[in-house]
Structure formats: structure tokens, C-alpha cells
C-alpha positions in Angstrom: 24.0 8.9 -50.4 28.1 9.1 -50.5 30.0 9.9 -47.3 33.4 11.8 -48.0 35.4 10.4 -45.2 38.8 12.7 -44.3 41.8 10.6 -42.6 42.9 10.8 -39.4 45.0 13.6 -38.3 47.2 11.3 -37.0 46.7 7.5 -37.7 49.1 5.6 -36.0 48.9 8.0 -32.7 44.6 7.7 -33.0 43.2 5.6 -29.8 42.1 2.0 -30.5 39.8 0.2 -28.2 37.8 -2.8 -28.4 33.9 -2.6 -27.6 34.6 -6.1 -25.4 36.0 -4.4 -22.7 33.8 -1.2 -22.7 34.6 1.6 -20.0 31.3 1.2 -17.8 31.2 -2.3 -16.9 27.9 -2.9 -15.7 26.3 -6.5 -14.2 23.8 -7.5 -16.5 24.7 -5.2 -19.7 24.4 -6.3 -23.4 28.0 -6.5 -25.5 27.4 -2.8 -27.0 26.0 -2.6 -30.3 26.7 -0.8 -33.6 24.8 -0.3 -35.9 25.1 1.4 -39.3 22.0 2.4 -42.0 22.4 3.7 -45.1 20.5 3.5 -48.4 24.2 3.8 -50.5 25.6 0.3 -50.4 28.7 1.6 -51.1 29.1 3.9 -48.2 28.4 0.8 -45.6 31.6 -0.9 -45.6 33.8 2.0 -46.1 32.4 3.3 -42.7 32.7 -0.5 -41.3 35.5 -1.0 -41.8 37.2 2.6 -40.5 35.2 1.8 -37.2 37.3 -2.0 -36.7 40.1 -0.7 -37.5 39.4 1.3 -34.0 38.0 -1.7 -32.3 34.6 -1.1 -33.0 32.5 -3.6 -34.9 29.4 -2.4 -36.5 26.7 -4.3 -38.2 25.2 -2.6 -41.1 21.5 -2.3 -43.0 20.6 -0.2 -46.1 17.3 0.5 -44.1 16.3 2.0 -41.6 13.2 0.3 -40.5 15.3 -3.1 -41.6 17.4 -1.8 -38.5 14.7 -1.4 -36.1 13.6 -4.5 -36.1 16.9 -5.9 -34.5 16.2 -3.3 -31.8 16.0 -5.4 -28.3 14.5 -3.7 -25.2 18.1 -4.6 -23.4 20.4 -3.5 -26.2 23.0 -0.9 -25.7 25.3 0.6 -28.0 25.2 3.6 -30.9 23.5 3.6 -34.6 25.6 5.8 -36.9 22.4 7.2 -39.4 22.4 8.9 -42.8 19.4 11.8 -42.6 18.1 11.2 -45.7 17.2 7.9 -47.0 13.7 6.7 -48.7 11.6 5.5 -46.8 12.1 6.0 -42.7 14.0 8.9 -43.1 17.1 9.6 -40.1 15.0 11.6 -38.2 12.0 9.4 -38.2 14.2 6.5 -37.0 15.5 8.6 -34.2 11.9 9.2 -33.0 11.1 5.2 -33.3 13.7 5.0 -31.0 12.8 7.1 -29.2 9.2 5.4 -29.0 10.4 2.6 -27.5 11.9 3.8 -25.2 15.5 2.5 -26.6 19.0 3.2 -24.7 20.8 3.2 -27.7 22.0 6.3 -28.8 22.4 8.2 -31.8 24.8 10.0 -34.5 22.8 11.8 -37.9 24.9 11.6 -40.8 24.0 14.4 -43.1 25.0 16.5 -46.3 22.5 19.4 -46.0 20.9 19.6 -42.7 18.6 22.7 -42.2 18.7 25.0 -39.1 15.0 23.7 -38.1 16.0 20.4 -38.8 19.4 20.4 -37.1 17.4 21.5 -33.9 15.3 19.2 -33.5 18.0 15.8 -33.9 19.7 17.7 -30.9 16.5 18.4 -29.0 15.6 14.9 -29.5 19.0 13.7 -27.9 21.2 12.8 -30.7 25.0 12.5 -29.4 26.4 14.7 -33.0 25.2 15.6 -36.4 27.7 15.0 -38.2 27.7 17.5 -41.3 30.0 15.6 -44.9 32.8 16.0 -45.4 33.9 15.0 -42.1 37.4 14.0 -40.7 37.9 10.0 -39.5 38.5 10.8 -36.4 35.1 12.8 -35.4 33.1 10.0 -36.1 35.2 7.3 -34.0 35.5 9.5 -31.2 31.4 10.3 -31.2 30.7 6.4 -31.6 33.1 5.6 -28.3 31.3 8.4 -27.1 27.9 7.7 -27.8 28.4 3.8 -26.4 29.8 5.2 -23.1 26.1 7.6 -22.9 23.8 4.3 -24.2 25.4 2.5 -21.0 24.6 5.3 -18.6 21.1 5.8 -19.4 21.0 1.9 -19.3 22.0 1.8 -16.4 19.8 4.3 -14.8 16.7 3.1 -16.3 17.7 0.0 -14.5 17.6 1.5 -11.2 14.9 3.9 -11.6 12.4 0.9 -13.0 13.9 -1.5 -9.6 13.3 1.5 -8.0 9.8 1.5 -8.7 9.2 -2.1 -8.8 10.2 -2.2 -5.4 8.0 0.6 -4.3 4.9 -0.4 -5.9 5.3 -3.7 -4.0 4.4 -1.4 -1.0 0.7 -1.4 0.4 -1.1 1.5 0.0 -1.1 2.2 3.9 2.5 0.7 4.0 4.0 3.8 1.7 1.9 6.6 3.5 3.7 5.6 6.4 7.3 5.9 4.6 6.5 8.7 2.9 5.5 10.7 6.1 8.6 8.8 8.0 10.8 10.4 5.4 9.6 13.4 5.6 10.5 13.5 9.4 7.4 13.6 11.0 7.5 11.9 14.4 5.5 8.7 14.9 2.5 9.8 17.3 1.6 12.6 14.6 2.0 9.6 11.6 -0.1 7.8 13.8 -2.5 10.3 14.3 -2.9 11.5 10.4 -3.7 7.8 9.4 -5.6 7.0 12.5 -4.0 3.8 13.0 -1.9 2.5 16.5 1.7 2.7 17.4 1.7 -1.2 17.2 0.4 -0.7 13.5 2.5 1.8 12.3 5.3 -0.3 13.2 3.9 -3.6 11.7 3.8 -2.0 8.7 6.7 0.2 8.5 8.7 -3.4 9.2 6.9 -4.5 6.6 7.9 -1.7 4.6 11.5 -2.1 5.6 11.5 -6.1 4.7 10.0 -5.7 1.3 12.3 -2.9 0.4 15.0 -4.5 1.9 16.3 -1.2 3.1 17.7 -0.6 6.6 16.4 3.2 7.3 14.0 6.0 6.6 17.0 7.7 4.8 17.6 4.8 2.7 13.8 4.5 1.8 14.1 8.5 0.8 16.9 7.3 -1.5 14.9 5.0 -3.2 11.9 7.0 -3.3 13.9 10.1 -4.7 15.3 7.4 -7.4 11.9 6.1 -8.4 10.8 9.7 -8.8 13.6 10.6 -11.7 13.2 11.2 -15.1 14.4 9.1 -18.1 
């Protein structure tokens, strides 16, 4: 499907970056990724090669499900996709994404995009839906934009899943105790609900403490709160 592609408003003032020195720098984060799909041939290095001239270089596929199967667990970045395409169709690739729990996020490319259809890419999480014609500039900007939201959710998948990690490395008995702690209950009442001793309670809220590695109650609430958020 052809993509009519407007120039920038203004070309030499536009902002250029380069993906290598992204704005969230985050210890253990993938080089962004992006990715383009379309089934037009034609329309693949057109869009390629507007995004380097920004900074931003994109691998492209002609299919969709040829561009799922680069998909990594740790990959961040932004796939630019057209809606309609045989086969796995924009939307359906946004939902295998979605699947798999993947960070990367996503821009829909589309010539005709129904209201009910429209709704549900956004609903889903998509960053734009882009409607054709569309100006240079829109789609460079979304891209930047969508890299900058893959990192974030990234990054607080990571601490949410170390936040659990850590948490289910807690006994049974060991996180009834935290749990009560951080709720503020004092320790002969903790002691009393579980019907253990004050020398047990504090055995295993040290436990608690070394496993987590945290240094208070109120740090342990942190980390509980964390554990407990949504993706």
C-alpha cells in the first residue's frame, strides 16, 4: 500500500538525533530498535530513509509476522506498521505484541481507518495512528516519541518483576510478618496474630530484611507497593 509522505515544514530547522545516545539511559537497556513493515516494497525505503536522515535507523520487513519473529523479550524501540497488509494484518501484529508481553511500542500507518477500528489501536496502546497523507515531520516526532515510551515501560517492568522476584524469595511466614510490620501494627499484636515469639518474629523479619536487602519497614512497603503495580 503507497504512503504519500509531505516534507517537513521546515527541513533544515527539523531536530536530528541519533538513537545511540537515547534520552533515558538505562543500565542494562537494548540499543532501541526500529522497525518498519509493509507489504509495498516501494514504500520501505522511502520511509527508511526519511527516518536516518533524523538519526534514526530502521530495519525493514514486507511482513508482519516476518517482523515478529526478530521480536526479543529485552528489545526496546518502535515498529512503524501499515494497517492493512495480507496476511497479519496491523492490528493483529499489535495484539502479538501485545501477547508477549513486548515493550516495544507502536505507530499504525493507515489510509482508511474506521471509527471502531481507530478505537481499538488506541485502546490497545498504540503511540499515533497516523492517517495518509501525512507531513514528514509527524511521523519522526511519534517514532522519537514512541522510543522514549518503549524505554519507560522497559524500565518499569524491570523493577516491578525484581520487585517481585525479590518478594517471592520471602517465606510464607517471613512476608506475613512484613506485611503486618508495614502496615504499622506493633510487634506484640504481630506476635500474637501468628502465634509465634518475640525472638521469632525478629529472626525472621532479619531474615526478611537480609533477603530483601532493604534497611526498613518503609522501604519494604516500597517494594511491596512496586511489586503490586500494573504493566
Amino acid at each position: 500500500m503507497a504512503v504519500i509522505l509531505q516534507p517537513l515544514d521546515s527541513p533544515h530547522g527539523a531536530h536530528k538525533r541519533n538513537i545511540n545516545t537515547p534520552r533515558l539511559l538505562i543500565a542494562n537497556m537494548k540499543k532501541p530498535r526500529i522497525l518498519l513493515v509493509d507489504d509495498d516494497p516501494n514504500v520501505l525505503p522511502v520511509v527508511a530513509k526519511l527516518l536516518e536522515a533524523h538519526g534514526l535507523n530502521a530495519e525493514s520487513f514486507t511482513s508482519a509476522t516476518d517482523l515478529l519473529s526478530t521480536i526479543q523479550p529485552e528489545d526496546v524501540g518502535c515498529v512503524v506498521t501499515d494497517l492493512e497488509m495480507p496476511g497479519m494484518s496491523g492490528i493483529e501484529l499489535q495484539q502479538a505484541l501485545l501477547d508477549r508481553e513486548s515493550s516495544m511500542a507502536i505507530i499504525v500507518i493507515s489510509g482508511h481507518a474506521d471509527v471502531p477500528r481507530a478505537i481499538r489501536i488506541m485502546s490497545q496502546g498504540a503511540i499515533m495512528l497516523l492517517e495518509k497523507p501525512f507531513k514528514a515531520q509527524q511521523l519522526v516526532v511519534q517514532v522519537e516519541r514512541g522510543i522514549e515510551c518503549s524505554q519507560q515501560i522497559f524500565s518499569k517492568r524491570q523493577r516491578i518483576n525484581a520487585a517481585r522476584k525479590a518478594i517471592g524469595a520471602l517465606t510464607e511466614e517471613e512476608l506475613a510478618i512484613m506485611k503486618l510490620s508495614a502496615r504499622g501494627s506493633p510487634n506484640k499484636s504481630i506476635s500474637y496474630e501468628l502465634a509465634i515469639s518475640a525472638r521469632t518474629l525478629d529472626r525472621r523479619r532479619h531474615s526478611a530484611f537480609s533477603k530483601l536487602k532493604v534497611q526498613s519497614v518503609a522501604d519494604f512497603a516500597v517494594l511491596l507497593a512496586t511489586s503490586e503495580e500494573r504493566l
